[in-house]
Each structure stands twice: as structure tokens, then as C-alpha cells.
C-alpha positions in Angstrom: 39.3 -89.8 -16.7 39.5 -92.7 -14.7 37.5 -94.2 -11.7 39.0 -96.5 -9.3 37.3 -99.0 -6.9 38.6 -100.5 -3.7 36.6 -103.0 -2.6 35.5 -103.7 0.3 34.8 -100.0 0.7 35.1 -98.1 -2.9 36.5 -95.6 -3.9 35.8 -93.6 -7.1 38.2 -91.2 -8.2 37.5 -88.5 -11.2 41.2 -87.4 -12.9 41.6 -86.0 -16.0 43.5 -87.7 -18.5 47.3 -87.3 -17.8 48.2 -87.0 -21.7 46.5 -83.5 -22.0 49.5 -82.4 -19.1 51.5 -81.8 -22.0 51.0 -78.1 -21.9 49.0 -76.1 -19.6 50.5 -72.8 -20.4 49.8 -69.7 -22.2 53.0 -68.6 -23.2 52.7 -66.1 -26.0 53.4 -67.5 -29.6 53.1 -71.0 -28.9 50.6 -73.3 -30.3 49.1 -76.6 -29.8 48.9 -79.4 -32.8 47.5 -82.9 -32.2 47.5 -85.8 -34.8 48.5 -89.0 -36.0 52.5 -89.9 -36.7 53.0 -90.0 -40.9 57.2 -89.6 -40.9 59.7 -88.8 -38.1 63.1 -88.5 -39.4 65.7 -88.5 -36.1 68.4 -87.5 -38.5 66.6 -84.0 -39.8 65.3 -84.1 -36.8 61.8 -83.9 -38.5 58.3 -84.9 -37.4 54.9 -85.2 -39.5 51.5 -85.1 -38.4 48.1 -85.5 -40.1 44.9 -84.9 -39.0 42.2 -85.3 -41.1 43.2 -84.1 -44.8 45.7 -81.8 -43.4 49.5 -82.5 -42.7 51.7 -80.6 -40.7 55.5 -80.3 -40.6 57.8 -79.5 -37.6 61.2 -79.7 -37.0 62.7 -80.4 -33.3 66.0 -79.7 -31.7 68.1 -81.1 -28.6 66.1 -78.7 -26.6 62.8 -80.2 -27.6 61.1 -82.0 -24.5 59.6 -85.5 -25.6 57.8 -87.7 -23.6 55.2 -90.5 -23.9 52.2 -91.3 -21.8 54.1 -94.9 -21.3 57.2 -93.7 -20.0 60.2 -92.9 -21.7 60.3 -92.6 -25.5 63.0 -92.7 -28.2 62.3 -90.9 -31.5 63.7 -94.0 -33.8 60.9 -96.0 -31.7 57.4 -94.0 -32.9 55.5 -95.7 -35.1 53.9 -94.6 -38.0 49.9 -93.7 -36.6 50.6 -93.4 -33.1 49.1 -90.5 -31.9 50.7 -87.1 -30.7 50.9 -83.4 -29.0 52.8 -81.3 -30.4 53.6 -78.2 -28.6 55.5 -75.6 -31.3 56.6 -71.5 -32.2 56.9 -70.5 -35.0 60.8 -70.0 -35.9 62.9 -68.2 -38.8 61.4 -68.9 -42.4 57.9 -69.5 -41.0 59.5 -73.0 -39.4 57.5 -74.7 -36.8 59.7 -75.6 -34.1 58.6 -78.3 -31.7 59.5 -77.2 -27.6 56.9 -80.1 -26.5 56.4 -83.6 -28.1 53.8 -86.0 -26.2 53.5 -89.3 -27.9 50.0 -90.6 -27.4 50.6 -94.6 -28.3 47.5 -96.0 -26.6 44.3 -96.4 -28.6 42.5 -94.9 -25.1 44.8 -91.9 -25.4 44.2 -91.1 -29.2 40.1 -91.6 -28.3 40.0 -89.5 -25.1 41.7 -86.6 -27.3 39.6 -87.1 -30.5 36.3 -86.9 -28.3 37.4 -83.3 -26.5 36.1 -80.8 -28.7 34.3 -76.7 -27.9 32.6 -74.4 -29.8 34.3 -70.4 -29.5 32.0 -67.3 -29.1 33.3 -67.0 -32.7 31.3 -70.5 -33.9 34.8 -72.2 -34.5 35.1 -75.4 -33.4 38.7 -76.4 -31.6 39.8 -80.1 -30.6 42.0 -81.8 -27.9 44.5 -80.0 -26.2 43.2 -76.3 -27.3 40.2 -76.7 -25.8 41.9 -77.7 -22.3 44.5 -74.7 -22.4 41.2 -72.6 -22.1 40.6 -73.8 -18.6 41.4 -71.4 -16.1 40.3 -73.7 -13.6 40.1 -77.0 -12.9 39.3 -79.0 -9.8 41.2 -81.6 -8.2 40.6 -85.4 -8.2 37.1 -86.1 -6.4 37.7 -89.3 -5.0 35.1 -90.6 -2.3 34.2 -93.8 -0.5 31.3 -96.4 -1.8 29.9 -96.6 -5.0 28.5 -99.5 -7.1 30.1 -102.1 -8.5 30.7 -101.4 -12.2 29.8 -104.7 -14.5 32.4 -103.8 -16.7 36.1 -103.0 -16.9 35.7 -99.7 -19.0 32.3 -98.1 -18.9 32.5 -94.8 -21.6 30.1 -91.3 -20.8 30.1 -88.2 -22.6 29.0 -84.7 -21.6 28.3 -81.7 -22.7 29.0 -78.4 -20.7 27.8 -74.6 -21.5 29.7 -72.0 -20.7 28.3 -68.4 -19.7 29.6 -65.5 -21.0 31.7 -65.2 -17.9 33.4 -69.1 -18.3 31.6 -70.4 -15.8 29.8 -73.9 -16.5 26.1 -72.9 -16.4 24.9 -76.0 -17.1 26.6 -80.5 -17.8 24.0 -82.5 -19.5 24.8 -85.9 -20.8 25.7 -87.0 -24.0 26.2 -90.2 -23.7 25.3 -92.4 -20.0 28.1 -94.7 -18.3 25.3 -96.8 -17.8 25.3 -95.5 -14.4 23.4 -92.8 -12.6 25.2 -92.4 -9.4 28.6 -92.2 -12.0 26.9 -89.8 -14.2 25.4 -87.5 -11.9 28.8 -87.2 -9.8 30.4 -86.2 -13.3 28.1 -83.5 -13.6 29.0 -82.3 -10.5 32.9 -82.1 -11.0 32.4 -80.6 -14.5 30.1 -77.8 -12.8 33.1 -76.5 -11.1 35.0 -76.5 -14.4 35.9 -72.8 -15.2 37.6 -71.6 -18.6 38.6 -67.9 -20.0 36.1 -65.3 -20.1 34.1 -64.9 -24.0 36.0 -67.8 -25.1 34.2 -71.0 -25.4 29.8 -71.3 -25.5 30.1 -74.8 -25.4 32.7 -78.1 -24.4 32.4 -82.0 -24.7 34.4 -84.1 -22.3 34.6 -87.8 -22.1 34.7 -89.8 -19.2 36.1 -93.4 -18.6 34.8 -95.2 -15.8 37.1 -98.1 -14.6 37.6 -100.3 -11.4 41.0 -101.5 -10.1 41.5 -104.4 -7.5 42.9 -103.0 -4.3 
């Protein structure tokens, strides 16, 4: 999520970060994988993914859509660690087959994703992209004039929403402060209007990147 300033009036806008695009639906028998590059093999066609102690193997075909949040992407390109969204269904002999690959290369990218996590109704706890496909709605940009001057380029928050029963956001308190009120207190705002899937999630943490751009 990034905030923008136009000086000499400012404006601060509140997006969500473009790499969790990768898949907003909920087609049935797809599933969501994020990690960190360990092989990809253009001639099988193979990809590898750990995260954590766990590795996961999928395969991808000529219908497979791959993108990067940098542009355009060739598989012979990815380096070993860059980070990734994986999109797959399960195919014949229990295969994963990739439909989706997002390539995640910036450092900013990988730490927005590794910082999104929820807690189910079930007390499992779910990471990156699975926690945003439980959205059922989320607001638009909230962009608005003045503002203060932020000191620094980048200026990190965290928050942490709970959900009712019902997936509405009952309540956004902050984890960790921008550093600024007026920043944080407008991100509790937009989160409040976050609403996700009925008896799904109690609980969700979102991070927030504050940043200013010359006009």
C-alpha cells in the first residue's frame, strides 16, 4: 500500500499492493501457493517453491499465464529466491498444474506478502494471497488532499483487524505506528470498510507502506 504526496497540496493515496492481483477469484479447485524460487526448469516446464521447511512442485504449460510485478518476465530469467504466486489445480496423477505464475522479484514485494497473515474460525493460521481471496470486499483507493510531510521515503505500519462473525471489520487497532497519527488513523478508516466471507476469518494483519512521490 502506497501513499503518494503532491506538494504543494498533497495527496495521499491508500492502494493495496498490485502483486496480490494475481488472483481474485474463487474458481472451484484452484489454490493459491506463495514462496521463494528453489529450481525452474523451462525445458520440463517445472517450477519449485519453498516456504519455510516445506517445498512444493508444479508443473506449467503454454497456457500458464506468467507475469512479474516489473513487467514482462521470461522463465530462463527467475532467479533462484525471488519470490512468487503460484496459482495451481490439481491435474492427472495428483500433478499441480500452474494456470497463474506472479513473480514477486522486489524485496518490498516478498515483505508486504510475508507480513499478510489471518487466523480462520477454525484457529488455522493462512498467509499472503489466501488471506486476500477471502475479501468479499474491498474499497477503492482513498486518495485526499493535504497531509504532512513524511520525513522519510518509506515509513512501515501494521494493523490488526477483527472480523465478526458476519465478516465485517468490527474493530483496526495498530500493530505497529507509521510514526504518524494522521497516516495511521486514516488506515484505520479504510480497513473498517474491509469486508471478507462470512465464518471465515476472526482475525487479519495488513501492512501498510507510507511513501511520498515528487509531483
Amino acid at each position: 500500500m502506497r501513499f503518494a504526496k503532491i506538494p504543494p497540496a498533497l495527496i495521499v493515496s491508500l492502494l493495496l499492493a498490485s502483486l496480490l492481483s494475481a488472483k481474485e477469484s474463487s474458481d472451484t479447485g484452484l489454490h493459491s501457493f506463495f514462496g521463494e524460487v528453489v529450481l525452474v526448469d523451462p525445458a520440463k516446464k517445472i517450477l519449485e517453491l519453498k516456504k519455510g521447511k516445506q517445498l512444493f512442485v508444479f508443473h506449467y504449460t503454454d497456457q500458464t499465464r506468467i507475469s512479474s510485478t516489473l513487467g514482462q518476465v521470461r522463465m530462463d530469467k527467475i532467479l533462484r529466491g525471488t519470490g512468487a504466486v503460484v496459482v495451481m489445480r490439481v491435474g492427472e496423477g495428483n500433478v499441480g498444474i500452474a494456470t497463474e505464475i506472479r513473480f514477486v522479484p522486489s524485496p518490498s514485494g516478498v515483505q508486504i506478502l510475508s507480513l499478510i497473515s489471518g487466523r480462520t474460525v477454525h484457529g488455522e493460521t493462512i498467509n499472503g494471497i489466501a488471506v486476500y481471496k477471502l475479501a468479499e470486499y474491498r474499497p477503492p483507493p482513498d486518495s485526499w488532499l493535504g497531509g504532512v510531510p513524511l520525513a522519510r521515503k518509506n515509513n512501515a505500519g501494521l494493523f490488526l483487524l477483527s472480523v465478526a462473525p458476519d465478516g465485517t471489520v468490527a474493530s483496526v487497532a495498530v500493530r505497529q505506528s507509521s510514526g504518524y497519527p494522521e497516516l495511521d488513523g486514516r488506515a484505520q478508516r479504510w480497513m473498517k470498510r474491509w469486508r471478507f466471507r462470512p465464518n471465515t476469518v476472526t482475525e487479519v494483519q495488513f501492512p501498510m507502506f507510507f511513501s511520498q512521490y515528487p509531483y
